[in-house]
C-alpha positions in Angstrom: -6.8 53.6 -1.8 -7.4 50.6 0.5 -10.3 48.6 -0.8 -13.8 48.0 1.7 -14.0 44.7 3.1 -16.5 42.4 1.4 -17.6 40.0 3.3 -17.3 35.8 2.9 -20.2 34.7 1.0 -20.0 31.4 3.3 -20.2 33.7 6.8 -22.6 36.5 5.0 -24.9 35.0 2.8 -27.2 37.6 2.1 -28.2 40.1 -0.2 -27.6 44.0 0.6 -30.6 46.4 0.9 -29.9 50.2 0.9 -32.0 53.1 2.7 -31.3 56.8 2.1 -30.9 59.1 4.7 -29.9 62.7 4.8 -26.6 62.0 6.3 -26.3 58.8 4.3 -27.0 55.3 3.4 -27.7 52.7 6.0 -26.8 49.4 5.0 -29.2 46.2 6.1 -30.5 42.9 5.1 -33.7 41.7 5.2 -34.2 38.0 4.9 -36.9 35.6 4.8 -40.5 36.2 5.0 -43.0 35.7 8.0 -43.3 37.4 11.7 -41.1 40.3 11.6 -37.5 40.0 13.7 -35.4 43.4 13.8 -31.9 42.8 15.0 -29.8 45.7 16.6 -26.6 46.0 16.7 -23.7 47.7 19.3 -20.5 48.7 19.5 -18.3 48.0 17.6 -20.1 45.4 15.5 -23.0 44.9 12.4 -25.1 43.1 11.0 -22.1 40.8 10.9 -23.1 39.3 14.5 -26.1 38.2 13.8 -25.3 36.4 10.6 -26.1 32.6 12.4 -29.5 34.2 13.7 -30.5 35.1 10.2 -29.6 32.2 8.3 -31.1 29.7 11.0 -34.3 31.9 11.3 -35.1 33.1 7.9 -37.2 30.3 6.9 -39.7 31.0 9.1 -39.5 34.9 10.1 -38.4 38.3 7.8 -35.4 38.9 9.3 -33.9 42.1 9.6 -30.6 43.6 10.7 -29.4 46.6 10.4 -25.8 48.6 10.0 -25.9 51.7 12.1 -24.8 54.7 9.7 -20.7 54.7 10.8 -21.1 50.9 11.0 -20.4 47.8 9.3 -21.3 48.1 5.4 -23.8 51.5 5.9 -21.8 55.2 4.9 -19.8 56.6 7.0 -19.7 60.5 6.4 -16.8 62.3 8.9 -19.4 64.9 10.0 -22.8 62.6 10.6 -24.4 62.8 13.8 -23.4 59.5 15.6 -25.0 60.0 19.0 -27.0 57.4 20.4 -30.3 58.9 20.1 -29.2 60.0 16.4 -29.0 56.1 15.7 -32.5 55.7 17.2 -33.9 57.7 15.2 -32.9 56.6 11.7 -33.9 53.3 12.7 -36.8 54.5 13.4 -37.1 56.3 9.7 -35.7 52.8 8.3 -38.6 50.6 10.2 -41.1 53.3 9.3 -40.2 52.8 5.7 -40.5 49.1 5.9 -43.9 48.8 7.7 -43.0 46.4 10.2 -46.0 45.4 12.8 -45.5 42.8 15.5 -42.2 43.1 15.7 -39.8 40.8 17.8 -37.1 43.2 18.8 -33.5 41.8 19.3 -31.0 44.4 21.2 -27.4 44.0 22.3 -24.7 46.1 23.8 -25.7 49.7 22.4 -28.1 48.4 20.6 -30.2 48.8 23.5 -30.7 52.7 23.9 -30.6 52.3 20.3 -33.5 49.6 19.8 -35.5 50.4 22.5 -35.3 53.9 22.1 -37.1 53.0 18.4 -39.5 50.8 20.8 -40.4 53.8 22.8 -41.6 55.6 20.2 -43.3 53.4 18.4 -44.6 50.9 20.9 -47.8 49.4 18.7 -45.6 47.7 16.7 -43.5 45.6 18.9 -44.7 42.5 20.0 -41.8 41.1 21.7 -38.4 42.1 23.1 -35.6 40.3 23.1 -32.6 42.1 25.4 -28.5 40.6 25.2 -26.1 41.9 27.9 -27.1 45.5 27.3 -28.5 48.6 29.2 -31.5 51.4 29.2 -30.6 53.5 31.8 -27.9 56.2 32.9 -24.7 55.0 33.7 -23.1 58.0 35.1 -22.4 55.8 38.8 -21.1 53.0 36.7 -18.0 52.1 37.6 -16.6 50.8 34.0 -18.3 53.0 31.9 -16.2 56.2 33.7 -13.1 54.7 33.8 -14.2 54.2 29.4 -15.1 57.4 29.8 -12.0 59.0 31.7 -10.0 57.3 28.5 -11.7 58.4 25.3 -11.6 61.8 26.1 -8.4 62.1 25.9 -5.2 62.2 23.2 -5.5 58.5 24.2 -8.5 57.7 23.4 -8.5 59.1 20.2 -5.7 57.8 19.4 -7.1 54.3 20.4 -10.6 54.4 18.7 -9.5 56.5 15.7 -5.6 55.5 15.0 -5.4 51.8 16.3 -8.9 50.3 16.0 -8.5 49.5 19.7 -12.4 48.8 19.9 -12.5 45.7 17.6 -8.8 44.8 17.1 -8.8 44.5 21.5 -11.5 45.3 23.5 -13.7 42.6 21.5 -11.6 39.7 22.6 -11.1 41.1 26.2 -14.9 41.0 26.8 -15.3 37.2 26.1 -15.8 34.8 28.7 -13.0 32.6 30.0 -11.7 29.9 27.3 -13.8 31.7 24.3 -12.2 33.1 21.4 -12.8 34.5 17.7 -11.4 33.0 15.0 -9.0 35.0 12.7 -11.6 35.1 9.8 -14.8 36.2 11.9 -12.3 38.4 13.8 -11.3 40.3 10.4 -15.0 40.7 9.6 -15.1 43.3 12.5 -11.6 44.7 11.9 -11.4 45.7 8.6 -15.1 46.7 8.3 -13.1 49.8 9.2 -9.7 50.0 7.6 -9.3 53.7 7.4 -9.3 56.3 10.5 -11.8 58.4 9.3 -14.6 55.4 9.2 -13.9 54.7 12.7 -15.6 58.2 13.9 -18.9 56.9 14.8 -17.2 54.2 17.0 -15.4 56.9 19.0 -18.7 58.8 19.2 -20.4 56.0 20.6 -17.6 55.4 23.1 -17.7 58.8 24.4 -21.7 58.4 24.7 -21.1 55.4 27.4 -21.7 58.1 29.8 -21.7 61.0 28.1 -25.5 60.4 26.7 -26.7 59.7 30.2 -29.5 62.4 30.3 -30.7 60.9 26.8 -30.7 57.0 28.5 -32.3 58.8 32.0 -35.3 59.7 29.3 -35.8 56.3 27.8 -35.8 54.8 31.5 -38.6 57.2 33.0 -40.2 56.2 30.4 -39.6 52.1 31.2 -43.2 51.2 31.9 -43.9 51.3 28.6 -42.0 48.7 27.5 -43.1 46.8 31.0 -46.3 45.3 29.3 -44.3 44.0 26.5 -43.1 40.3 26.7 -39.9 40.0 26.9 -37.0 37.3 27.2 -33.1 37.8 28.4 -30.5 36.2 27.2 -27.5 36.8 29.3 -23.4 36.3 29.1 -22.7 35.8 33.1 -19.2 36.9 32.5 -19.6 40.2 30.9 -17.6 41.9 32.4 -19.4 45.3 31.1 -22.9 44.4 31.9 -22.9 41.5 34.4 -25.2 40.4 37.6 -26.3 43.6 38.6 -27.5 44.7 34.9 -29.5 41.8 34.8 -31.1 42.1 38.1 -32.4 45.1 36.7 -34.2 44.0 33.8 -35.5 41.1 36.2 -37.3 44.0 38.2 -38.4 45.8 35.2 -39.8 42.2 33.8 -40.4 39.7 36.7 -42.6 37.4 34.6 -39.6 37.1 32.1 -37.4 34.0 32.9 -33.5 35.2 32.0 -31.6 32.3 30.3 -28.2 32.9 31.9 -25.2 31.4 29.9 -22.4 31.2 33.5 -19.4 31.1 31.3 -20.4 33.6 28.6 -19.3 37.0 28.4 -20.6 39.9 26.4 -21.0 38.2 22.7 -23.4 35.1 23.6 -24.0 35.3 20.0 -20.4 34.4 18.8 -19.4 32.6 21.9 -22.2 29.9 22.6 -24.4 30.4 19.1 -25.7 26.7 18.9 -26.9 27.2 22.5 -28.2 30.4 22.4 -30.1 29.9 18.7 -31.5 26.7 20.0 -33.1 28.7 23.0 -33.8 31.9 20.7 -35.7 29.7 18.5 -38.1 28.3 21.2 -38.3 31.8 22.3 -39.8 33.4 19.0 -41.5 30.2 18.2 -43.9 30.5 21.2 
C-alpha cells in the first residue's frame, strides 16, 4: 500500500483541522486569529498553494484554507459528488460551522464558481473579495475550455487525469509564465497528494466541469450584481494562458472601482510564481 504524502513541516507548517461531511472529511487549516480570510482553492491544487499567504498573514488575520473533498489532504471517496456546485456547497456547511462574518474571500482557478458560489449564498458575511486568474461565468464559447473538454471525455482523458496524473505532473508547469518554474520539492507536494488512480477522481470530475457545468456557472453570473456591491481587488497572471486579458476585462466591468494589479509575466499561479510580489500587494490590500 503506497503511503499518503505528508507534507514538509518547513513548506506546511500548520496544524490539521477535520470537518465531517456525509461523503467525507474535508481537510483545512485555520491559522491565526483576527479578521477572517478564507482561501479557495482550484484545480489541481490545496491548501498547499496558499501555504506563504498563511504563514505571512496569520499574525494578524484567522486564516483559513480549505482542501476540497477529492483534494489535497481532505477524503477522497470513489463515488462522492465532485461537481463544482457540490464543492460550493460543503464549503458552505464548513464556513457555516465555523461562524465566519466579514470575511475576505480569496478565489483562484476553480476556486472561483467554487468561492463565490459560497458568496452568493451567503452574501452578509463577506466583506471583501479577492479574485486570482479565475472565472464566474459559462464558458461553453471558450475556446480552451472545449478543446479541455473535447479531451477528457474520452479514453484519453481518462487515461490522462486518472492513470498518468497529467493535471499536476504537466499541465501545472505548462500554465506558468515564461522563465517560471516549480521546484522538485513544491512540485511533489501537488504530485503525490494523489499517488493512487482512484484519488484522482475528483480532479477528472472537475475537468470534465470546465464546460460541462456551464448552466450551473450561467446561474452564479445572473446572479453577479450581488457580489457588485462587494469590494473587491484582482490580482492577475498576464500570461495565463487559461484565463488571460479578456477574463480580466470582465471582472473590470463587473467591478470598475476595483484597480486590477496585473503581474505581465505571470501566468496562472501568481501565488507560486511571483509570491514576495504578490503577498507584499495582498497585504496592503487586506490591511486597508
Amino acid at each position: 500500500m503506497q503511503r499518503k504524502l505528508t507534507p514538509s513541516p518547513s513548506l506546511y507548517p500548520f496544524e490539521s483541522h477535520w470537518f465531517d461531511t456525509s461523503e467525507g472529511r474535508l481537510h483545512y487549516i485555520d491559522e491565526g486569529s483576527g479578521p477572517p480570510i478564507v482561501f479557495v482553492h482550484g484545480m489541481p491544487t490545496w491548501s498547499f498553494l496558499w501555504r506563504d499567504f498563511v504563514r505571512e498573514l496569520r499574525d494578524t488575520h484567522r486564516c483559513i484554507a480549505i482542501d476540497h473533498l477529492g483534494f489535497g489532504l481532505s477524503d477522497k471517496p470513489a463515488k462522492a459528488d465532485y461537481h463544482p456546485r457540490a464543492h460550493s456547497e460543503r464549503l458552505t456547511t464548513l464556513l457555516d460551522a465555523l461562524g465566519l462574518a466579514d470575511v475576505t474571500l480569496v478565489v483562484h482557478d476553480f476556486g472561483g464558481p467554487i468561492g463565490l458560489g459560497h458568496a452568493l449564498s451567503r452574501p452578509s458575511t463577506i466583506g471583501r473579495l479577492v479574485l486570482m486568474n479565475t472565472w464566474m461565468w459559462p464558458l461553453s464559447e471558450h475556446e480552451q475550455a472545449l478543446a479541455v473538454d473535447r479531451v477528457v471525455r474520452g479514453a484519453l482523458g481518462h487515461a490522462l487525469y486518472r492513470w498518468w496524473n497529467a493535471s499536476a505532473r504537466w499541465l501545472v508547469p505548462r500554465v506558468l509564465g515564461p522563465g517560471h518554474r516549480l521546484n522538485s520539492d513544491i512540485h511533489r507536494h501537488y504530485i503525490d497528494v494523489t499517488r493512487r488512480s482512484s484519488e484522482r477522481v475528483a480532479q477528472l470530475t472537475l475537468a470534465r466541469s470546465l464546460v460541462g457545468a456551464s448552466d450551473w456557472y450561467a446561474s452564479l453570473w445572473e446572479q453577479r450584481a450581488t457580489l457588485a456591491t462587494v469590494p473587491a481587488h484582482i490580482i492577475w497572471g498576464m500570461k495565463d494562458p487559461t484565463f488571460g486579458p479578456e477574463e480580466l476585462q470582465r471582472w473590470c466591468a463587473l467591478f470598475p472601482d476595483t484597480g486590477a494589479i496585473r503581474l505581465e509575466e505571470v501566468g496562472h499561479f501568481p501565488q507560486e510564481e511571483a509570491t514576495k510580489e504578490v503577498l507584499g500587494t495582498f497585504r496592503k490590500l487586506v490591511a486597508g
